[in-house]
N, C-alpha and C positions, 0 to 999 in steps of 0.2 A: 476509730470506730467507737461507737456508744456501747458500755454494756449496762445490761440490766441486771442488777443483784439486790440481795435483801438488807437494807439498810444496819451500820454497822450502829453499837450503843455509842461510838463514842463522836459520832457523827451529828451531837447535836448544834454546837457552836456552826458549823456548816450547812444544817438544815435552818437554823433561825438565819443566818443571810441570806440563802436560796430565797426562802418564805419572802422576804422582806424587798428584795430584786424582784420579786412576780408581782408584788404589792403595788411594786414604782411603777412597773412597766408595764400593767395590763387593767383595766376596768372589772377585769370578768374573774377575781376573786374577790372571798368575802371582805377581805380586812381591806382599809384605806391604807397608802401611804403612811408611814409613821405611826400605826396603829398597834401593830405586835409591841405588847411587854407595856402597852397604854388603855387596857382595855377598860371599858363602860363598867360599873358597878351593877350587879347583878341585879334584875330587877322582876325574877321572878316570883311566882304569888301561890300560894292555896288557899282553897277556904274548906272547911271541913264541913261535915253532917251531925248533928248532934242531939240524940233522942237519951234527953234525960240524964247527961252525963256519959252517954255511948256515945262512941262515936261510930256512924254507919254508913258514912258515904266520903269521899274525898276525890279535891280536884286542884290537881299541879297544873300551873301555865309555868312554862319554861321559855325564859327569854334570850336570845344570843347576846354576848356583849360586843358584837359589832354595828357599829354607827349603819352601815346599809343592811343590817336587818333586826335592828333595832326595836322596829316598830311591828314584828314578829314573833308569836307565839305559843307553842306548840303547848296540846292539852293530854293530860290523861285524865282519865274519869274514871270512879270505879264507885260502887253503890251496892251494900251487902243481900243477897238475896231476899231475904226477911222482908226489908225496904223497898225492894223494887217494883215499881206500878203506883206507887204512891206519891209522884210527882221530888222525889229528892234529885235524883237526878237533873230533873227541869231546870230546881230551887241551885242549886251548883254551878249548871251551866250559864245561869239568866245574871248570876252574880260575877262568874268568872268572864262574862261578856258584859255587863255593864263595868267594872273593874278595866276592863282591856281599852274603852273606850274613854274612861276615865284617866287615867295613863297615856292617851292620842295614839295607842296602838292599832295601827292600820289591816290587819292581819290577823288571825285563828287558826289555825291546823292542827290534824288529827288522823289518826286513822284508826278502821273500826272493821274488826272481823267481818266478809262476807254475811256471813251467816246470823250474824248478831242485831236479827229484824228491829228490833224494839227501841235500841240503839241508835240504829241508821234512821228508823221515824223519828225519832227524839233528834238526833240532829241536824233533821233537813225540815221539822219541825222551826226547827229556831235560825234558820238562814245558811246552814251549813250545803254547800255545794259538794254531790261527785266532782273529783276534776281527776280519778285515774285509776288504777286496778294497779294493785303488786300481788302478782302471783307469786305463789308458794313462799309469802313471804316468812309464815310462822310453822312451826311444827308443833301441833296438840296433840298430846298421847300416840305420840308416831306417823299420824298425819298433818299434810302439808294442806294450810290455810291460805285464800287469797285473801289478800285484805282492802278495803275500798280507801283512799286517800282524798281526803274532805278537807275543804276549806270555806273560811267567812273571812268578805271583806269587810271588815268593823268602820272604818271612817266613815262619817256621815257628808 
């Protein structure tokens, strides 16, 4: 009989085999064959916002270092209030998306507070698709946020 318990610390030489037998024998995990303990060089990117020596806005893409999601890259965006309505945000994302295509990055994702209108224009604005709802995904000041989960296919 199988049981299910919570993984012991010194279980990790047995977890990197497991990982590595799922690897050989299935398509439908991230890493390839021979890939754990070989991974890709990091190839994620920012660019920042920069009024006069401040810096007022910033944008992280985060890339996996697996070969099948490679060409994949998740964004955060963030742009100081002062700044906001003045096109920085745009000026971030139009770079962090020319950048992604320049790189042969297939892929953009994100998500963005329901509620966070201005945002969610701005990103469907510049080719970013709904593709799903996570409920109650975040908790602000004790309430529970859905968040919209967004994506751009960048290859042309």
């Amino acid at each position: 009989m199988t049981t299910i318990r919570p993984s012991a610390g010194a279980e990790g030489d047995a977890l990197a085999e497991l990982r590595r037998a799922l690897d050989a024998e299935t398509t439908f995990m991230l890493a390839e064959p021979g890939e754990r303990g070989h991974e890709l060089p990091d190839q994620s990117y920012r660019f920042v916002a920069d009024d006069g020596g401040r810096l007022v806005g910033v944008i992280d893409v985060f890339s996996l270092r697996w070969r099948r999601a490679r060409g994949r890259g998740a964004i955060v965006l963030g742009v100081q209030a002062s700044h906001q309505g003045k096109g920085v945000g745009r000026g971030l994302l139009d770079a962090a998306i020319a950048e992604a295509r320049r790189r042969g990055m297939w892929r953009l994702e994100l998500s963005v507070m329901s509620h966070n209108q201005a945002a969610l224009r701005l990103y469907e604005a510049r080719g970013f698709e709904v593709e799903g709802l996570r409920r109650s995904s975040v908790c602000v000041d004790g309430a529970f946020v859905d968040e919209y989960y967004m994506g751009l296919v960048c290859h042309e």
